[in-house]
C-alpha positions as CSV (number, residue, x, y, z in Angstrom):
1,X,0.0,0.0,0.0
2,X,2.9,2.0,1.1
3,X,4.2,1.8,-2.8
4,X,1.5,2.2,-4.5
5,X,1.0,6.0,-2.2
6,X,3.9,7.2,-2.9
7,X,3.4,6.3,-7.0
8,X,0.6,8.3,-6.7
9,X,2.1,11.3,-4.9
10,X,4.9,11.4,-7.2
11,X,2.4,11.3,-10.5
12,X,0.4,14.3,-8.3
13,X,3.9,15.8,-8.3
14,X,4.4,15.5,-11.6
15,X,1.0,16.9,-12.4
16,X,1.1,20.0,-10.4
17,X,4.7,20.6,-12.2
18,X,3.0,20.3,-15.5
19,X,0.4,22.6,-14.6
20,X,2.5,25.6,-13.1
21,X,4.9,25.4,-16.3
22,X,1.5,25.8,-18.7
23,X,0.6,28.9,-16.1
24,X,4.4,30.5,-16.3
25,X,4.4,29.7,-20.6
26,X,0.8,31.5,-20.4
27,X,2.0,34.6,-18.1
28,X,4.9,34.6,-20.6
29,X,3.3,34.9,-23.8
30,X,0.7,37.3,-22.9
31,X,3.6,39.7,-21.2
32,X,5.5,39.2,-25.2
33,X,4.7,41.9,-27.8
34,X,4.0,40.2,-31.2
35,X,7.4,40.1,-33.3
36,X,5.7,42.5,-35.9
37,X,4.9,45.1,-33.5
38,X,8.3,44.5,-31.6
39,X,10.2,45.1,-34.6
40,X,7.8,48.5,-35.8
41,X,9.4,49.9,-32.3
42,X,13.1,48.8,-32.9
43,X,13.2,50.4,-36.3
44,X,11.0,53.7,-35.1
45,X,14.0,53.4,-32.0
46,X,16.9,54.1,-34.9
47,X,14.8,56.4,-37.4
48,X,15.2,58.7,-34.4
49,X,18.4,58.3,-33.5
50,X,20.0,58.8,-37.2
51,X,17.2,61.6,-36.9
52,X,18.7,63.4,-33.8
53,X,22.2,62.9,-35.2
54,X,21.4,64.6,-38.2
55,X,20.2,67.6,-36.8
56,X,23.1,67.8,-34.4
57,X,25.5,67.8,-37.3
58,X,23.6,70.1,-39.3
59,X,23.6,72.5,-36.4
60,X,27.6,72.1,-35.8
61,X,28.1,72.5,-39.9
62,X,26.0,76.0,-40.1
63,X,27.4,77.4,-36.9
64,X,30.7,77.1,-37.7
65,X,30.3,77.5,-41.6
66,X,32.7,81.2,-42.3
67,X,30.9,82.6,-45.3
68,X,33.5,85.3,-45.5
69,X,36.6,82.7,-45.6
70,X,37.7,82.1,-49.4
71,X,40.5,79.6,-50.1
72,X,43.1,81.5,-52.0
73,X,45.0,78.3,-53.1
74,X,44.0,75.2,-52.4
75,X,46.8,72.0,-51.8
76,X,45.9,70.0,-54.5
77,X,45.5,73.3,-57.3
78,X,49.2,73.2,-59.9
79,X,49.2,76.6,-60.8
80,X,51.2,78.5,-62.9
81,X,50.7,81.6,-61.0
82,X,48.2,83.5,-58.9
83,X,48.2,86.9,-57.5
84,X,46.4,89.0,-55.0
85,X,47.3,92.1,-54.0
86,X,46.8,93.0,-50.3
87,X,46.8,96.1,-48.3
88,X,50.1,96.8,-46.4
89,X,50.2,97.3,-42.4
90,X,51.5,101.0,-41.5
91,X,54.4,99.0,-39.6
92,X,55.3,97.5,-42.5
93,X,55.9,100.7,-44.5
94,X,57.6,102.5,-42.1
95,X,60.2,99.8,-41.7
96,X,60.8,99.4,-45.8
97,X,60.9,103.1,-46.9
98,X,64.2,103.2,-46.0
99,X,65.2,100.3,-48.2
100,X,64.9,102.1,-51.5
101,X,65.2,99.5,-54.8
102,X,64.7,96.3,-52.7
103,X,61.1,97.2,-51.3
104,X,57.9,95.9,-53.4
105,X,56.1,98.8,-55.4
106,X,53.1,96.8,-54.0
107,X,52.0,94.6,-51.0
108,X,50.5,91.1,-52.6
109,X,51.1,87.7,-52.1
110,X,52.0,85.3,-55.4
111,X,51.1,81.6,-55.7
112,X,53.1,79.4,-58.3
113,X,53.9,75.6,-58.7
114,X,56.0,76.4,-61.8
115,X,59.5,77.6,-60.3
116,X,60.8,74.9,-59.2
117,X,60.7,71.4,-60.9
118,X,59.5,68.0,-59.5
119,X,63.2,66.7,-60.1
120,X,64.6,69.6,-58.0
121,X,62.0,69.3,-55.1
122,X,63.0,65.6,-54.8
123,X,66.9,66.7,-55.1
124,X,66.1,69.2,-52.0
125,X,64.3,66.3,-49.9
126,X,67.2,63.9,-50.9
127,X,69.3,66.5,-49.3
128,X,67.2,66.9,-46.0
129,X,67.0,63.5,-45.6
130,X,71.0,63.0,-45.8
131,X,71.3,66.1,-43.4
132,X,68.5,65.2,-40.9
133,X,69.3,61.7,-40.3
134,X,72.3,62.8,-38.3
135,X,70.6,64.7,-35.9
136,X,67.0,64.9,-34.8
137,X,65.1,66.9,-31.8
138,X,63.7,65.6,-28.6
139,X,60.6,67.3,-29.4
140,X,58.7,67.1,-32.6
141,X,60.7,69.9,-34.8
142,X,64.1,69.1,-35.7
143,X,66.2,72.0,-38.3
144,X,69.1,71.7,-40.7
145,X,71.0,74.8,-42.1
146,X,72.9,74.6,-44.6
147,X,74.1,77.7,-44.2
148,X,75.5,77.5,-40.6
149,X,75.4,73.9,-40.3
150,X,73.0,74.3,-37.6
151,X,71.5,71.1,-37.1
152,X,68.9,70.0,-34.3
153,X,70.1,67.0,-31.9
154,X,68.4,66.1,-29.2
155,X,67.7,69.6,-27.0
156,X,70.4,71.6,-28.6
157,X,72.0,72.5,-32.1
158,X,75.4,71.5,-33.1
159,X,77.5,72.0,-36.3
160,X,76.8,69.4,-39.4
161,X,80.4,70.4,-40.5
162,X,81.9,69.7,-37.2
163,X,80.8,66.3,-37.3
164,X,82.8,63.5,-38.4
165,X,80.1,61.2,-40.2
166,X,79.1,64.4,-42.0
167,X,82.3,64.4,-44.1
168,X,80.6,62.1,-46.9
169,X,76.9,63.4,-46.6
170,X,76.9,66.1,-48.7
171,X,78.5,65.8,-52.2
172,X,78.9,69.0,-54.6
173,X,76.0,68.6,-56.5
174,X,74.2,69.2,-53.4
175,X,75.1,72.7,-52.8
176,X,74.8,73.5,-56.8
177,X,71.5,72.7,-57.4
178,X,70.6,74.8,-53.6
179,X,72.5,77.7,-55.3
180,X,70.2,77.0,-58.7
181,X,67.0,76.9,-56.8
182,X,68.0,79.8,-54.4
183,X,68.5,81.9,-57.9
184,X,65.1,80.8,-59.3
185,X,63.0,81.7,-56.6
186,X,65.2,85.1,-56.4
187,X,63.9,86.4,-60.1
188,X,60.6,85.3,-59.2
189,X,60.3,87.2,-57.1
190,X,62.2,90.6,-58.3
191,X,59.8,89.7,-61.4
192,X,56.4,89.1,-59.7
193,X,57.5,91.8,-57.2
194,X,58.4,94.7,-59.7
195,X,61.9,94.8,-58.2
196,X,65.4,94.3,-59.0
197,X,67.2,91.2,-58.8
198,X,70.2,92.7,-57.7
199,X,69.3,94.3,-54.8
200,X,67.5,91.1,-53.0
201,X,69.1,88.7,-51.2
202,X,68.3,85.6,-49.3
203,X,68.0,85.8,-45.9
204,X,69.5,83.5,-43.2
205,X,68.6,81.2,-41.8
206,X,67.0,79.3,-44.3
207,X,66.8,75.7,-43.2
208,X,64.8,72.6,-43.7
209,X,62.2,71.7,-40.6
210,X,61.2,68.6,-40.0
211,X,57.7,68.2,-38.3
212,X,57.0,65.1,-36.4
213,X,54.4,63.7,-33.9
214,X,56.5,63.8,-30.9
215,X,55.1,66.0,-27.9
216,X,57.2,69.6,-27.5
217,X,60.1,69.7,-25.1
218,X,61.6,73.0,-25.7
219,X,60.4,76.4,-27.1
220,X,62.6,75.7,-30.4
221,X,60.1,72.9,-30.8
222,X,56.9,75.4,-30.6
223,X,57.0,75.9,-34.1
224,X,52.6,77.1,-34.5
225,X,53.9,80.6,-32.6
226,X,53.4,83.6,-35.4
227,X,56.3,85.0,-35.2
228,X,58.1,87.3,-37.9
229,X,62.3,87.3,-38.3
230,X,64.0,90.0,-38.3
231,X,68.1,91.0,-39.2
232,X,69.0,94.2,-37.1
233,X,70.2,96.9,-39.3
C-alpha cells in the first residue's frame, strides 16, 4: 500500500509541475509583444536616433560655416601663377621706406607651382634627408641649415660640418642645385614683385624643418607661434 501512495504522490507531483509550467508559458506569452509590433518599435527606436544625429550635425556645420573665408590656393591646385594684391600694415611701410630698390612697389602675395621642378624638389628632400638623419630633436621639430650647419640634436643644435660622419653626406652637387634653386625663386620674385634682382638677397637662416608627432620639449620645438624674423640693421 505503502508503494503504490507514494506512485501516486509522485504522479500528483508531476502533475502539479506540468500545470504551473502551462501557467508560467501563459504569463509569458501574454507579457511578449507580437514580433511584428516588436520590430515596428526597434526600427521607429533608430529612425530617431540617425534623426537626432542629423540635426546635431547640421547645427555644428551652419554654426561654424565662415561665409567670409575664401581659399586663395588650395593644396591640391598646380598653378602656374596666382596673385592677390593685399593692403600693407602701417608697420610694414615704415620699416621698408628706408630700403629704396629692394622694397615691393606693391603689398601682394603670389602663388606658383611652376619655379621649381618636380626633379629639384625631390633633389632638395634627398638633401634633408642626408642632413636630418644625423641629428633629430627631442621634441617634434628638428632644423638643418645649410648655411651654418646648424643642425637640431636632441635639446640643442650642433654643427653638421663639425661632425665627423658628415664628411661624406653632402657631395657638390648638393650645394649646386641649392644655389640654382636659391637663384630661381630670387627672379621670381624681383619679377612678380616689380623689383630688381640685384638688390635682393636671401636671408639666413633658411633651413629645412622637420615636423614630427613627438610632444614639444623645448620652445625651439613650438614651431605654430606667429612669429616674424628679423636682421638688425
Amino acid at each position: 500500500m505503502s508503494e503504490v501512495r507514494k506512485r501516486h504522490k509522485t504522479k500528483d507531483t508531476i502533475k502539479e509541475a506540468i500545470v504551473q509550467n502551462d501557467k508560467e508559458a501563459g504569463k509569458s506569452s501574454e507579457n511578449k509583444e507580437p514580433a511584428p509590433q516588436r520590430s515596428s518599435i526597434s526600427s521607429l527606436r533608430i529612425i530617431s536616433r540617425v534623426s537626432v544625429i542629423l540635426s546635431l550635425l547640421t547645427i555644428v556645420y551652419f554654426s561654424t560655416k565662415d561665409d567670409n573665408f575664401n581659399t586663395f590656393a588650395k593644396q591640391s591646385d598646380i598653378l602656374p601663377g596666382k596673385g592677390q594684391i593685399i593692403e600693407c600694415s602701417l608697420e610694414y611701410l615704415q620699416e621698408i621706406n628706408k630700403y629704396e630698390g629692394c622694397r615691393p612697389k606693391e603689398c601682394k602675395r603670389f602663388v606658383t607651382d611652376k619655379v621649381v621642378s618636380l626633379p629639384e624638389v625631390k633633389e632638395l628632400l634627398l638633401i634633408a634627408k642626408k642632413g636630418l638623419k644625423l641629428g633629430g630633436s627631442v621634441g617634434g621639430a628638428s632644423i638643418l641649415d645649410l648655411h651654418s650647419g646648424a643642425l637640431s640634436l636632441g635639446q640643442n643644435f650642433v654643427n653638421i660640418y663639425k661632425i665627423d660622419r658628415s664628411k661624406d653626406v653632402f657631395q657638390e652637387s648638393d650645394f649646386n642645385i641649392y644655389r640654382i634653386i636659391k637663384e630661381k625663386i630670387k627672379y621670381a620674385v624681383a619679377h612678380h614683385f616689380d623689383l630688381n634682382p640685384d638688390n635682393i638677397y636671401l636671408t639666413h637662416p633658411t633651413f629645412f624643418s622637420e615636423i614630427t608627432s613627438k610632444e614639444a620639449v623645448t620652445v625651439h620645438d613650438e614651431y605654430w607661434h606667429p612669429h616674424v624674423d628679423k636682421v638688425p640693421m
